[in-house]
C-alpha positions as CSV (number, residue, x, y, z in Angstrom):
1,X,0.0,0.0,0.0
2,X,2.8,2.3,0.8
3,X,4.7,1.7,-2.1
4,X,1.5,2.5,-4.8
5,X,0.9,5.2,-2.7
6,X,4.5,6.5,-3.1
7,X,4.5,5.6,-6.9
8,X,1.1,7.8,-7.6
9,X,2.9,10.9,-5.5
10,X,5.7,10.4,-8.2
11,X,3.5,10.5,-10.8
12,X,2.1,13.7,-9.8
13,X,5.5,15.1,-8.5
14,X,8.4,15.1,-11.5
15,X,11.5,13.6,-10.0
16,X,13.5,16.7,-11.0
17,X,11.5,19.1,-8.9
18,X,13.6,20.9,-6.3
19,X,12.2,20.6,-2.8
20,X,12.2,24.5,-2.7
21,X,9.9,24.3,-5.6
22,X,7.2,21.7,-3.6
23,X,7.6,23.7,-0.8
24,X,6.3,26.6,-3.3
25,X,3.5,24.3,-4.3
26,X,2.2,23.0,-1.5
27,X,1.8,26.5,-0.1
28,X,0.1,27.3,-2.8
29,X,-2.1,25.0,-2.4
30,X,-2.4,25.3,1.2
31,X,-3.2,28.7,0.5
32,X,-6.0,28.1,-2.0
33,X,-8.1,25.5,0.2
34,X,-7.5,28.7,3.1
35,X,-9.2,30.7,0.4
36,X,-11.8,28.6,-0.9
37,X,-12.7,28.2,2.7
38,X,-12.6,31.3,4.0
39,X,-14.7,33.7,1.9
40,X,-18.5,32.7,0.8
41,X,-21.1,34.4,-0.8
42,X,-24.2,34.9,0.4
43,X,-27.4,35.5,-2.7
44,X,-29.8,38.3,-1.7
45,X,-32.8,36.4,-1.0
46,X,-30.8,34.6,1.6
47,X,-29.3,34.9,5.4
48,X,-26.5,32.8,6.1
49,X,-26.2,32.2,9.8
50,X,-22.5,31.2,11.4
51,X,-21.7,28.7,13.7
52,X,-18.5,28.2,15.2
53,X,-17.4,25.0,16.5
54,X,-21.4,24.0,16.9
55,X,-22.3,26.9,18.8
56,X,-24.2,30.0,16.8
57,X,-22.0,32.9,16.8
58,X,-23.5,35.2,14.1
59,X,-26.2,36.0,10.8
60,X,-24.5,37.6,8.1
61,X,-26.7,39.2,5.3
62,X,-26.0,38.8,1.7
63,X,-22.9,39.1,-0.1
64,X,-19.5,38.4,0.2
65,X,-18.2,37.5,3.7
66,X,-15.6,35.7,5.6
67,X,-15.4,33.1,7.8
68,X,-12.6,30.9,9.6
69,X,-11.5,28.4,7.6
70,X,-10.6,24.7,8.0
71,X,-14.4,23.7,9.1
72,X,-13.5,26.1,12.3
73,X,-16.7,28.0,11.7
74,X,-19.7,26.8,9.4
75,X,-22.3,28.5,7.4
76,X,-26.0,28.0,7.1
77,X,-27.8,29.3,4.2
78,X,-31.0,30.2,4.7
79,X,-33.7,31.6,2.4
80,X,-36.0,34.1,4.3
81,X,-37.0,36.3,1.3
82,X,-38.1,33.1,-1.0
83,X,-41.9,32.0,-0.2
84,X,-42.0,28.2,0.4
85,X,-45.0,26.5,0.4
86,X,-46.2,22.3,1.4
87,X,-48.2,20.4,-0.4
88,X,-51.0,18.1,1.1
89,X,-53.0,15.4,-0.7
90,X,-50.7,16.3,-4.0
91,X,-47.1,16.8,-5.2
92,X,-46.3,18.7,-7.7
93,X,-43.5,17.8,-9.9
94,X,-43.2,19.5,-12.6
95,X,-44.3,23.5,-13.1
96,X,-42.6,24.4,-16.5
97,X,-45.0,24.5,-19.3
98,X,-48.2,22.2,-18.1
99,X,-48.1,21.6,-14.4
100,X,-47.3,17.5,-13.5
101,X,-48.6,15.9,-10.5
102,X,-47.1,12.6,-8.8
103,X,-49.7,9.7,-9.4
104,X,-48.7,8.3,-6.3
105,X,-51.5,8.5,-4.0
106,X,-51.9,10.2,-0.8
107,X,-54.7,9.3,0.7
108,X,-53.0,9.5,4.3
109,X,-53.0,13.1,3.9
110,X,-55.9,14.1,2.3
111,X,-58.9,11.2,4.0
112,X,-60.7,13.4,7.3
113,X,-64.0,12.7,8.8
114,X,-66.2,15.6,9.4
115,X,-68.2,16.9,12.0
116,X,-71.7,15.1,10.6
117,X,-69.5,11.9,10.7
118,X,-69.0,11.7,6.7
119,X,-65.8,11.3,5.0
120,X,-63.8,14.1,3.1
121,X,-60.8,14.0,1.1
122,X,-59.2,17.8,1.7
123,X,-56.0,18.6,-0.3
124,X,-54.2,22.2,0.4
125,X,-51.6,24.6,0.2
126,X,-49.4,26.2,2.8
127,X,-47.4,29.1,1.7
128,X,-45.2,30.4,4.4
129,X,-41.4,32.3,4.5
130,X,-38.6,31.6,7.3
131,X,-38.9,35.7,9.0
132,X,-36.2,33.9,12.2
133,X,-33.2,31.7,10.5
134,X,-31.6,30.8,14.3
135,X,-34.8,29.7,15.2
136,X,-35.6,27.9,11.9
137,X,-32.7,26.2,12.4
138,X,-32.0,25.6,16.2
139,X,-35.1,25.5,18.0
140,X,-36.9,22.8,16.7
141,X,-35.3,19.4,15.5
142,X,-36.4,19.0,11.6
143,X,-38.4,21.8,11.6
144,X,-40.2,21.1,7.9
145,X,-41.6,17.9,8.7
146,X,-42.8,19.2,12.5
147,X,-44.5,22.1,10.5
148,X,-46.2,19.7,8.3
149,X,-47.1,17.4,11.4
150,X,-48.7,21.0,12.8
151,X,-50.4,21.6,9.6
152,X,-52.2,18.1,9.5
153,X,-52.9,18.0,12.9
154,X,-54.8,21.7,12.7
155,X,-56.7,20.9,9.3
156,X,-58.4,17.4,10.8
157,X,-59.3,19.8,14.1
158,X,-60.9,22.3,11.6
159,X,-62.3,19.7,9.6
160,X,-64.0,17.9,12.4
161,X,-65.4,20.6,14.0
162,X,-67.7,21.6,10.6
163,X,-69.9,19.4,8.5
164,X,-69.3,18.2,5.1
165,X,-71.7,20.8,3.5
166,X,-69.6,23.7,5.2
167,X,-66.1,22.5,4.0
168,X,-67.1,21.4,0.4
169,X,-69.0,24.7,0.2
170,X,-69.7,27.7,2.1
171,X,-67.1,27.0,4.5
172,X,-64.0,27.0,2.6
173,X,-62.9,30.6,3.1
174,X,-63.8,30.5,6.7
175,X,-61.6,26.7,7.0
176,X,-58.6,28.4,5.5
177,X,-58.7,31.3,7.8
178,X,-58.9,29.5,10.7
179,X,-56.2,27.0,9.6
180,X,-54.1,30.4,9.0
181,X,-54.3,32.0,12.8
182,X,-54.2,28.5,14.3
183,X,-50.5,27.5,12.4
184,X,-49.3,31.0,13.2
185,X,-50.1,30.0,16.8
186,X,-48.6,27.0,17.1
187,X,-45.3,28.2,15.0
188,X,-44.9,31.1,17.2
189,X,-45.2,28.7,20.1
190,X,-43.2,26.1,19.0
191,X,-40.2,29.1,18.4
192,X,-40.3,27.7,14.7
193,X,-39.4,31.4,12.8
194,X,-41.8,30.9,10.6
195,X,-44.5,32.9,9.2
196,X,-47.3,31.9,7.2
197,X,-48.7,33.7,4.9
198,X,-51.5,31.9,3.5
199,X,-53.4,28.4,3.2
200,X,-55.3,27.6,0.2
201,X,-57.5,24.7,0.0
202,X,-57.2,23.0,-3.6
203,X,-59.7,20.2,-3.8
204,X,-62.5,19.0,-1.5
205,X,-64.5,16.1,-2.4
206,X,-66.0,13.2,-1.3
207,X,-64.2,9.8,-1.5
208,X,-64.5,8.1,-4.7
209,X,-66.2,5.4,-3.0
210,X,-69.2,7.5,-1.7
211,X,-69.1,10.1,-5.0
212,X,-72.6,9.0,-6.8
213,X,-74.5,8.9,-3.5
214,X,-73.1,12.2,-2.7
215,X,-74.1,13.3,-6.4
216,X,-77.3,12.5,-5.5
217,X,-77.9,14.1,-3.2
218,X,-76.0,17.7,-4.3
219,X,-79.0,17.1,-7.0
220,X,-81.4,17.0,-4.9
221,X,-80.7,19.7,-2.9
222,X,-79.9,21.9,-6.0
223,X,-83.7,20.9,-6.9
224,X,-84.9,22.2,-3.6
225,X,-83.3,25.2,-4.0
226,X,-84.5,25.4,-7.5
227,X,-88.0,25.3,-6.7
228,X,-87.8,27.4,-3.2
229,X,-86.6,30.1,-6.4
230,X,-89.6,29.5,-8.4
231,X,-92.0,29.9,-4.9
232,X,-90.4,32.9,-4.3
233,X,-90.2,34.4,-7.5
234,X,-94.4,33.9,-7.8
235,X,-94.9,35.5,-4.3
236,X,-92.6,38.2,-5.7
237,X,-94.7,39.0,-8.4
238,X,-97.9,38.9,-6.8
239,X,-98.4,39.6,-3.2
240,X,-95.8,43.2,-3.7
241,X,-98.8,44.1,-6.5
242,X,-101.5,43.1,-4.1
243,X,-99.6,44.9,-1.3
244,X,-99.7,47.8,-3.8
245,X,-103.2,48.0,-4.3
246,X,-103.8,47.9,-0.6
247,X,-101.9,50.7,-0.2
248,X,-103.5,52.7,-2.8
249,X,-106.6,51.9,-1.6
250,X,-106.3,53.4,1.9
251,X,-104.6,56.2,0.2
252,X,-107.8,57.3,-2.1
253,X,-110.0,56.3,1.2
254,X,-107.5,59.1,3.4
255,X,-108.2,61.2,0.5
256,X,-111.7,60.8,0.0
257,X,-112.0,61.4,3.8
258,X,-110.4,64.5,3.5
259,X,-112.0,65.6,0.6
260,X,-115.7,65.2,2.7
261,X,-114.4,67.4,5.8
262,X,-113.0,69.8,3.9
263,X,-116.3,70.6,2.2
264,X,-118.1,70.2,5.0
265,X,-115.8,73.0,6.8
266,X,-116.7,74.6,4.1
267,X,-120.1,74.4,4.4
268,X,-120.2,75.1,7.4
269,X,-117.8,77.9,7.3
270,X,-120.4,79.4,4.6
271,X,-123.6,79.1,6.7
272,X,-121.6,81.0,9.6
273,X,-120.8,83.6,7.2
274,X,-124.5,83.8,5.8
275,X,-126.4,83.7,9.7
276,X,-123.8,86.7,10.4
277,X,-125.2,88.7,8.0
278,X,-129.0,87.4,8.6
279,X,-128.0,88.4,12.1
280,X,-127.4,92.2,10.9
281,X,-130.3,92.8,8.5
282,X,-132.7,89.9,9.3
283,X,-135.5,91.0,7.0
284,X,-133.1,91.7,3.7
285,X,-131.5,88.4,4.1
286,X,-135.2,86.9,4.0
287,X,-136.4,88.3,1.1
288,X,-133.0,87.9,-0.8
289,X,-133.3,84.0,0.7
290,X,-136.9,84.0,-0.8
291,X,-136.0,85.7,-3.9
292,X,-133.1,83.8,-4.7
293,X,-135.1,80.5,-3.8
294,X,-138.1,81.4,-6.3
295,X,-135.5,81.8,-8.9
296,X,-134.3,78.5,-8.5
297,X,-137.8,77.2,-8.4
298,X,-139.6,78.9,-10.8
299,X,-137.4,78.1,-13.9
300,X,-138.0,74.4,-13.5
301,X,-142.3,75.8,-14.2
302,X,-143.7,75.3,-17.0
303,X,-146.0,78.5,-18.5
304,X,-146.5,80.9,-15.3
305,X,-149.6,83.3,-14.7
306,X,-149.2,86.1,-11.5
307,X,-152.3,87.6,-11.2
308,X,-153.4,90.2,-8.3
309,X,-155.1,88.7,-5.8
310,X,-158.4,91.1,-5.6
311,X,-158.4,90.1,-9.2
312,X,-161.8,88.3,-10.5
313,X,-163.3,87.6,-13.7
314,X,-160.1,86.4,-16.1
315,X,-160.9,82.4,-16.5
316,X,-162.4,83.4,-20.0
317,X,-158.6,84.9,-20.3
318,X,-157.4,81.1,-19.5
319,X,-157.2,78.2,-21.8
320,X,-158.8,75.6,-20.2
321,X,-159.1,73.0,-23.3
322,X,-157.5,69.5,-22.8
323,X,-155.3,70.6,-25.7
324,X,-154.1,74.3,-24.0
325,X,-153.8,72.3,-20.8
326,X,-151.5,69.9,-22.6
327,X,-149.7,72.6,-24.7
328,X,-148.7,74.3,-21.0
């Protein structure tokens, strides 16, 4: 063993090299691996964080930096501008062009019973950046897979706590929210440095096995709903109109009411009036009553004779035949 090794250092190392001359290049190379190991670069969306000989000394931001070489200190680099996000239910593999799914199935992940005790297969989205790289790194012991322990754990308590109407339907918005403040909870608990941003439920739908029967009955509540429409679009169009006439109704009775006092004010305010002036000339007002009444009567007479009363003698001035009689 010895000897190959010392036959492959020939190789490399010409005979006639001076050992002034390996010295040269062995510093040279000494120095190079001192390079290489000293200076890094950190990219800007990126922190790296410095540990020296295991224990946490320092976060440098991005660009180039330095460090002690020969392992003495190491660097962590972590990206805390980049959004990460976890998968549940689904993997993606491939974004470029047409998005790929895995066709492995993840049932495990997805499968939750519901409040109303039926069965639910959820798949979401968390989206979330690292805002704490010590902690990211340090305080928790594999801190992606405890975070997606977290997020499993919170979605089948949200899940459970709702029926299978609310989470396929209505509910989504409100499930997603909750799921939000809950993992920010526990993260900030657990001392995770993370911060989450948003989670975004993908698909919700029954299990394949129970799909027609839940079909069904989406049908045949979508016919309910269909004819509760129809029932309240008739009692739109009629009892409003009804309502309408109602109203109108009373309206023209207020009116017709108030039409009646008024003229009875009126009237009443006019016979006032006329009794205050009987009141002031008594026997004017009666012959101007009688006047005016016999001119009111007297054009509804036929042919009209006024004779004096101490008059005698004038029938033979009357036409007393059936046909005069007639004729008047």
């Amino acid at each position: 063993m010895q000897g190959n090794a010392r036959a492959q250092f020939e190789q490399i190392i010409p005979k006639n090299v001076s050992p002034r001359v390996l010295k040269w290049i062995v510093a040279a190379v000494v120095a190079l691996i001192l390079l290489f190991s000293t200076f890094f670069t950190i990219e800007p969306e990126e922190l790296g964080v410095v540990l020296r000989l295991g224990k946490y000394v320092r976060t440098v931001n991005p660009g180039l930096n330095l460090k002690l070489p020969l392992g003495i200190e190491k660097v962590f680099k972590v990206p805390v501008e980049r959004q990460l996000k976890l998968e549940f239910g689904f993997r993606t593999e491939r974004t470029d062009g047409r998005t790929q799914y895995s066709a492995k199935d993840f049932l495990g992940e997805s499968l939750m019973l519901t409040g109303d005790l039926n069965a639910a297969e959820v798949e979401w989205i968390v989206q979330y950046r690292i805002h704490d790289p010590y902690k990211f790194l340090f305080r928790v012991r594999n801190t992606v897979q405890t975070f997606r322990d977290i997020n499993e754990a919170i979605m089948r308590e949200i899940v459970g706590d709702r029926t299978v109407n609310e989470v396929l339907t209505v509910g989504r918005q409100e499930v997603a929210t909750t799921a939000t403040n809950m993992l920010q909870g526990l993260a900030d608990q657990y001392e995770m440095g993370i911060k989450v941003e948003q989670v975004v439920l993908q698909d919700v739908n029954p299990p394949e096995q129970v799909k027609p029967a839940f079909n069904e009955v989406n049908e045949a509540q979508q016919e309910r709903e269909k004819l509760i429409n129809q029932a309240r679009s008739e009692y739109n169009k009629f009892i409003p109109k009804a309502r309408g006439e109602a109203q109108r109704t009373i309206e023209g009775a207020h009116g017709y009411a108030l039409q009646r006092i008024n003229n009875a004010k009126g009237e009443a305010a006019n016979f006032n009036a006329v009794f205050e002036e009987y009141s002031k000339a008594k026997v004017v007002t009666r012959q101007r009553i009688y006047l005016e009444t016999m001119n009111d009567v007297l054009q509804k007479v036929g042919k009209k004779l006024i004779t004096d009363e101490k008059a005698s003698g004038i029938l033979p001035l009357f036409n007393m035949s059936k046909e005069g009689l007639k004729n008047e």
